[in-house]
N, C-alpha and C positions, 0 to 999 in steps of 0.2 A: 255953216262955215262958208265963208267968200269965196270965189275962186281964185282972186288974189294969193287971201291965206294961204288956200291949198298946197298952190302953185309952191309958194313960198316954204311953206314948212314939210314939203316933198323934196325944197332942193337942201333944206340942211336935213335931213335925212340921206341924202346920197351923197351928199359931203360924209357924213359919219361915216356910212360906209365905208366910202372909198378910200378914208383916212386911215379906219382900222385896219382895211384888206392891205393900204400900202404897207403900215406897218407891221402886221404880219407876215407877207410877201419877204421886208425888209430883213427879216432876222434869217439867221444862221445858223446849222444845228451843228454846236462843236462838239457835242458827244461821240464818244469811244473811242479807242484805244491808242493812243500815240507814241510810236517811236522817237528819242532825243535824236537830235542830229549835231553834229558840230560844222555850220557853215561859217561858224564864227569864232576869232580867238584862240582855237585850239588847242594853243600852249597853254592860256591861262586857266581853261576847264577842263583838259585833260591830263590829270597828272603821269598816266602812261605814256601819250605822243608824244607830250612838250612838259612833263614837269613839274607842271602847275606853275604859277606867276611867281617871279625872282623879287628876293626880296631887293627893296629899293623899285623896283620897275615901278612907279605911279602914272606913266606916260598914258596921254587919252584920258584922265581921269581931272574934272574942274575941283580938284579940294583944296584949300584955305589952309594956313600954316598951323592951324590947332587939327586937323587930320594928319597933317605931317607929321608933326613930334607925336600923334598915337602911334600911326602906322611903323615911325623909328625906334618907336620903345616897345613892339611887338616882338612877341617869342612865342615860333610855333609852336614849343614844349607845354604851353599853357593850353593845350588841346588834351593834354595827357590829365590835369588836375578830373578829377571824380566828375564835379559840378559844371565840369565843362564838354565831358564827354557824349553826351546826349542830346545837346545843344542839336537843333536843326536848322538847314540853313532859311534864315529870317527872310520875308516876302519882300523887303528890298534886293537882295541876291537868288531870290525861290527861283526864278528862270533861268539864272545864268549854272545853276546847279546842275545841269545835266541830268538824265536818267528818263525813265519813261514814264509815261501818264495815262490815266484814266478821265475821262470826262466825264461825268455824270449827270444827268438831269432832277430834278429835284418837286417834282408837282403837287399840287393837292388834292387830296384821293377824292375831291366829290366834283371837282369844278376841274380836273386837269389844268390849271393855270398852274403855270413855271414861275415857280418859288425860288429855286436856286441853281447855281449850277455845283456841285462837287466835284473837286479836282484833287485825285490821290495822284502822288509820284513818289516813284522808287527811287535811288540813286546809291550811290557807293556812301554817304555821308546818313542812310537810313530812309525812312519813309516818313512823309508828309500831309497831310490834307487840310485843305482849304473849300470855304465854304464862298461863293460869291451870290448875293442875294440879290432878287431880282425883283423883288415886291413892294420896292419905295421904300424899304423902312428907311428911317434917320439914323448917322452914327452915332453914336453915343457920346456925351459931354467930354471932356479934354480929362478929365477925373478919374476916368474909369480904367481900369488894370489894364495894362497892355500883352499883348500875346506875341509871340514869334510869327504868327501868320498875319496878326493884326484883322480889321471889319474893314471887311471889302463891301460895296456896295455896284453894281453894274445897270448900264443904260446903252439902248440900240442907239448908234448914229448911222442909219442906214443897214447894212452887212457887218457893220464893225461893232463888236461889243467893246464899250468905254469903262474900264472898270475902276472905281477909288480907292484906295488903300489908307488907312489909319492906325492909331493905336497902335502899332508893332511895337516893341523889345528894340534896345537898342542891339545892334549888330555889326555888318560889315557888308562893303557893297564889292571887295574882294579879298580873296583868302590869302594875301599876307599883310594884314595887320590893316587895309583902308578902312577907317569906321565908319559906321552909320548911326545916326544919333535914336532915342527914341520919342524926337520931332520931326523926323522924316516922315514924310508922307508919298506916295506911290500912284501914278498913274500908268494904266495899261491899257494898249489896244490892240485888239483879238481880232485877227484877220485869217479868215480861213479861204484857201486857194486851190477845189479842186481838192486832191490829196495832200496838201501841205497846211500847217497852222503854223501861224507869224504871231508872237507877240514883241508888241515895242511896248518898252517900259521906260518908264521917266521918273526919277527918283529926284526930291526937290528935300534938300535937307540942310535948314536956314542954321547950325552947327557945325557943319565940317564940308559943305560945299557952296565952293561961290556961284557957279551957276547948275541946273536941271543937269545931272547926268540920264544920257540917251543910249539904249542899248536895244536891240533884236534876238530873238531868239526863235529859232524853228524847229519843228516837229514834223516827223511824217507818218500817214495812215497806215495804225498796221493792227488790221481787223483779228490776224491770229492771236496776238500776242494776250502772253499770260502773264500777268504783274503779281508777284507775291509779295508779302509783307517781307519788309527789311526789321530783323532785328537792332532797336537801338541797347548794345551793352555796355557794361559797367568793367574795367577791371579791376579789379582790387589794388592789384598791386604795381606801382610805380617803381620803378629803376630808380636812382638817388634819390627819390624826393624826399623830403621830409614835411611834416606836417605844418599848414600856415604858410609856405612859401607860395609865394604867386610868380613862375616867370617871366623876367620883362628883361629890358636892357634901359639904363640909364641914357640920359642927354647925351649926345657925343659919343656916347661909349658901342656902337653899333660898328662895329668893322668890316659889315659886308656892304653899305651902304651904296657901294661904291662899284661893286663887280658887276653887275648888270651894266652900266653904261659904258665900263671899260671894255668886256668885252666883245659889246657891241660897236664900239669905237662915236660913241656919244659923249657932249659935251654934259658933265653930270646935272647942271641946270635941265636939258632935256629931258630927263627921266625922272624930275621928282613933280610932276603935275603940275595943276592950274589953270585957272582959266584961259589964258592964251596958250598953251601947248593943246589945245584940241582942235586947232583949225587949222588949216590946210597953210596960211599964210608962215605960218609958226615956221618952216622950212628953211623960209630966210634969215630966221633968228638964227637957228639951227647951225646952216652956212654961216652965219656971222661969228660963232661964239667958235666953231672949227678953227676958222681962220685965225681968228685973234689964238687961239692954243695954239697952231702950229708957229707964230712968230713968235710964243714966247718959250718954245719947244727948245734947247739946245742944237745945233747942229751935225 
């Protein structure tokens, strides 16, 4: 062998090196135990603080006039039917669900390479897990049965794990009545800080939103913590129902549509979403649409 060669195939040899060492360097171990935190929304995720989200409030949210008329023909009583009780919250809303988490690692028993990661979470609406795979596979064709958690697939961008979501169920990307179609598709990025984990999630759903809804959510390390399984149950028996009704409200026929913006003292344009109510400029709408009500306000 030349010395040239040598030379030469000594330095793509410590290129490989030094590619693999970055990118193992690169990753981040988000395993064990995470406490939910509420840094964000509070009303809308906490139904003890604030509530949970009023019906009509769409504010912040980019949905298209076919989410409107779902989320206006929404009746939370439709939580009470048998088939809908067990329902968990779908991986377009999995983060903003609140509750605490487990992270798991996932390897293979002869090569220790990480296969996946496991993410169980508790939460007052029951427990969950998701599987995010980390071994290249491909998702699977447009054909194949969708899940509630949907195929996630995951890739380092440095510290940051980038994760794909597909396949899910159709669902909701908040608990009164915004839908999620099941063409939505999910991206997330997993940033871990020290004792805190950040995911931002980007839900892109070409059906009931005009642009990417963006959202954050945080957790904090919490090595004690013991996560038990949440029962999801059944009750039998329903207060008036009877059988084959599905609760909803008709076109128009919704009468609370209205009480979130009033007493907030919002112009009701404000609070039924879209793409321009999520930017900061929206304000002057805001001011404008006030202005024009108080002139046409009586004296």
């Amino acid at each position: 062998m030349t010395s040239s060669r040598l030379v030469r195939n000594l330095g793509f040899l410590l290129m490989a090196i030094t590619l693999a060492g970055g990118r193992a360097s690169a990753q981040t171990d988000f395993s064990g135990e995470w406490a939910g935190t509420l840094h964000e929304d509070v009303p809308h995720r906490n139904d003890a603080l604030g509530g949970g989200p009023e019906i009509g409030d769409y504010t912040g949210l980019p949905i298209n006039e076919a989410a409107r008329l779902r989320a206006e023909a929404w009746d939370a009583s439709i939580n009470s039917l048998r088939e809908h009780q067990t329902i968990v919250a779908p991986a377009a809303y999995w983060a903003r669900g609140g509750g605490n988490m487990r992270i798991s690692k996932v390897t293979d028993e002869n090569t220790e390479r990480l296969i996946a990661f496991k993410i169980y979470r508790a939460g007052a609406g029951g427990s969950t897990t998701r599987m995010i795979w980390m071994d290249g596979r491909h998702h699977p064709p447009d054909y194949v049965a969708h899940t509630w958690m949907g195929f996630s697939t995951g890739r380092w961008e440095g510290q940051m794990l980038t994760v794909e979501t597909t396949h899910m169920k159709a669902g909701w990307i908040q608990r009164n009545g915004v839908p999620a179609s099941d063409r939505a598709s999910l991206i997330e990025h997993i940033v871990r800080h020290g004792d805190y984990l950040t995911i931002v999630t980007v839900v892109d759903d070409p059906v009931y939103l005009e642009e990417p809804l963006m959202r954050s959510t945080s957790w904090v390390a919490a090595p004690a913590q013991q996560i038990l399984a949440v029962p999801n149950e059944i009750v039998d028996e329903i207060a008036n129902g009877r059988d084959g009704f599905v609760p909803h409200r008709l076109p128009g026929a919704n009468d609370q549509l209205r009480l979130f913006a009033d007493r907030l003292g919002l112009p009701i344009e404000a609070s039924r979403g879209g793409r321009e109510t999520t930017y900061p400029e929206y304000q002057l709408t805001i001011k404008e649409l006030t202005s024009r009500r108080a002139k046409k306000s009586p004296q």
